[in-house]
C-alpha positions as CSV (number, residue, x, y, z in Angstrom):
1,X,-30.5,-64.1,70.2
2,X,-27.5,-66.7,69.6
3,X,-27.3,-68.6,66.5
4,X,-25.8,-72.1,67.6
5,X,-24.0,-73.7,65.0
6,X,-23.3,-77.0,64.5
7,X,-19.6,-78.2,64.6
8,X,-18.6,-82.1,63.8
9,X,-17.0,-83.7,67.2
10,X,-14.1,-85.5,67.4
11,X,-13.9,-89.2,68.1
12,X,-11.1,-90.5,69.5
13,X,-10.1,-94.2,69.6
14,X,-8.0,-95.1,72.5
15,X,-4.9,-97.6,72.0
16,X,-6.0,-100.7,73.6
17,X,-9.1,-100.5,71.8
18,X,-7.7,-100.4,68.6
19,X,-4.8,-103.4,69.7
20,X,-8.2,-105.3,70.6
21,X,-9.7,-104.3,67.4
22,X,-6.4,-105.4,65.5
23,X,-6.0,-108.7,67.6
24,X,-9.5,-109.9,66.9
25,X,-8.7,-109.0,63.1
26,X,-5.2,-111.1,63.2
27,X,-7.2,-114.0,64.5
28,X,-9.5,-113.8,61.0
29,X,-6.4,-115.0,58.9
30,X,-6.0,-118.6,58.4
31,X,-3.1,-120.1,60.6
32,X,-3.1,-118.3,63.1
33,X,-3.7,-119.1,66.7
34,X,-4.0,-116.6,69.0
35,X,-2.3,-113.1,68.5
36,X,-1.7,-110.1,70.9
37,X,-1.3,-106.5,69.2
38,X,0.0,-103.3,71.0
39,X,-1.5,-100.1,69.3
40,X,-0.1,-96.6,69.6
41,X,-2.2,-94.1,68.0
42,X,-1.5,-90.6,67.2
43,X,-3.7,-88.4,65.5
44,X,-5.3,-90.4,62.7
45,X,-2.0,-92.7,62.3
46,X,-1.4,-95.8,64.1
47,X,1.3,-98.2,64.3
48,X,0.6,-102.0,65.1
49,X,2.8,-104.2,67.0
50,X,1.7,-107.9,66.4
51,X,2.8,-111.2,67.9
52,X,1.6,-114.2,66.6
53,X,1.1,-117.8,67.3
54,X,0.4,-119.9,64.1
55,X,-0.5,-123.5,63.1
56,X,2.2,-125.4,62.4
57,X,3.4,-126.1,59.4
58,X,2.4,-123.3,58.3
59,X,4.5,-120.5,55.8
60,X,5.8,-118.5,58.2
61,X,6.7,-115.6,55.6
62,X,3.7,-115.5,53.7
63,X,1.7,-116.0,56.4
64,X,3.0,-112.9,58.4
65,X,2.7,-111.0,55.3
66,X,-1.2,-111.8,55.1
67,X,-1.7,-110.8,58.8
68,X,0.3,-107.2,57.7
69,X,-2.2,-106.8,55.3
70,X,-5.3,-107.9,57.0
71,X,-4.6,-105.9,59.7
72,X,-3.6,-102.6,57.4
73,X,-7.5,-102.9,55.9
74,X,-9.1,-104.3,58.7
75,X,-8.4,-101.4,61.2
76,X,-8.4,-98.8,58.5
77,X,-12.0,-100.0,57.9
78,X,-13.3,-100.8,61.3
79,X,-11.8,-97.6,62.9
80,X,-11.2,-94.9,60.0
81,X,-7.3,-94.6,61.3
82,X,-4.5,-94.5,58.5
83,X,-1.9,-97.8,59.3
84,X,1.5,-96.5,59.1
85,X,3.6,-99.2,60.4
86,X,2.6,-102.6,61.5
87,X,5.3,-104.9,62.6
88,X,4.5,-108.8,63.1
89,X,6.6,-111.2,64.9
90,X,6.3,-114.8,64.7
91,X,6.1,-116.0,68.8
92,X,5.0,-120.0,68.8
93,X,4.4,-122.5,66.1
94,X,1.9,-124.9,67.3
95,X,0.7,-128.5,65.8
96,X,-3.0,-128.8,65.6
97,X,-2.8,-132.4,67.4
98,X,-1.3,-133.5,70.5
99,X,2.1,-135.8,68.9
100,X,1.4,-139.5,68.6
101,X,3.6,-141.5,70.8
102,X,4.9,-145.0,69.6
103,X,6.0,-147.4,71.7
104,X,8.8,-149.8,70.1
């Protein structure tokens, strides 16, 4: 007779699904727009590539800054993968309205 023992599986979490998971997160920090996030995982560690669209005017600095470390927590949480690197680059800065025109 065998005795089976039970081994814990492993779950991996393939890169586009964590980019999606990440993207969606970006999207949760005030001023931005839309946002489109590459993922490469390795192991437990992943590395974020983000671009972002915000509102404009808004801080550009401390606004990338917040999406860094929304996304660092964020994905740790919602996929139990350590962040290593996440780099965020600023792509459009978009008004809210559609520009008055005047005629004079």
């Amino acid at each position: 007779m065998t005795t089976l023992t039970a081994q814990p599986g492993l779950t991996t979490v393939a890169d586009r699904a964590v980019g999606r998971i990440a993207g969606r997160a970006a999207m949760e920090v005030p001023d931005v727009l839309d946002c489109a996030v590459t993922a490469r995982v390795t192991g437990g560690v992943t590395t974020l590539d983000a671009r972002v669209d915000l509102r404009y005017p808004a801080p550009v600095a401390s606004t990338a800054a917040r999406v860094r470390a929304h996304l660092v927590e964020r994905v740790s949480a919602l996929t139990g993968l350590q962040v290593s690197v996440v780099d965020v680059s600023i792509g459009v800065l978009r008004a809210d309205t559609a520009p008055v025109r005047r005629v004079l």
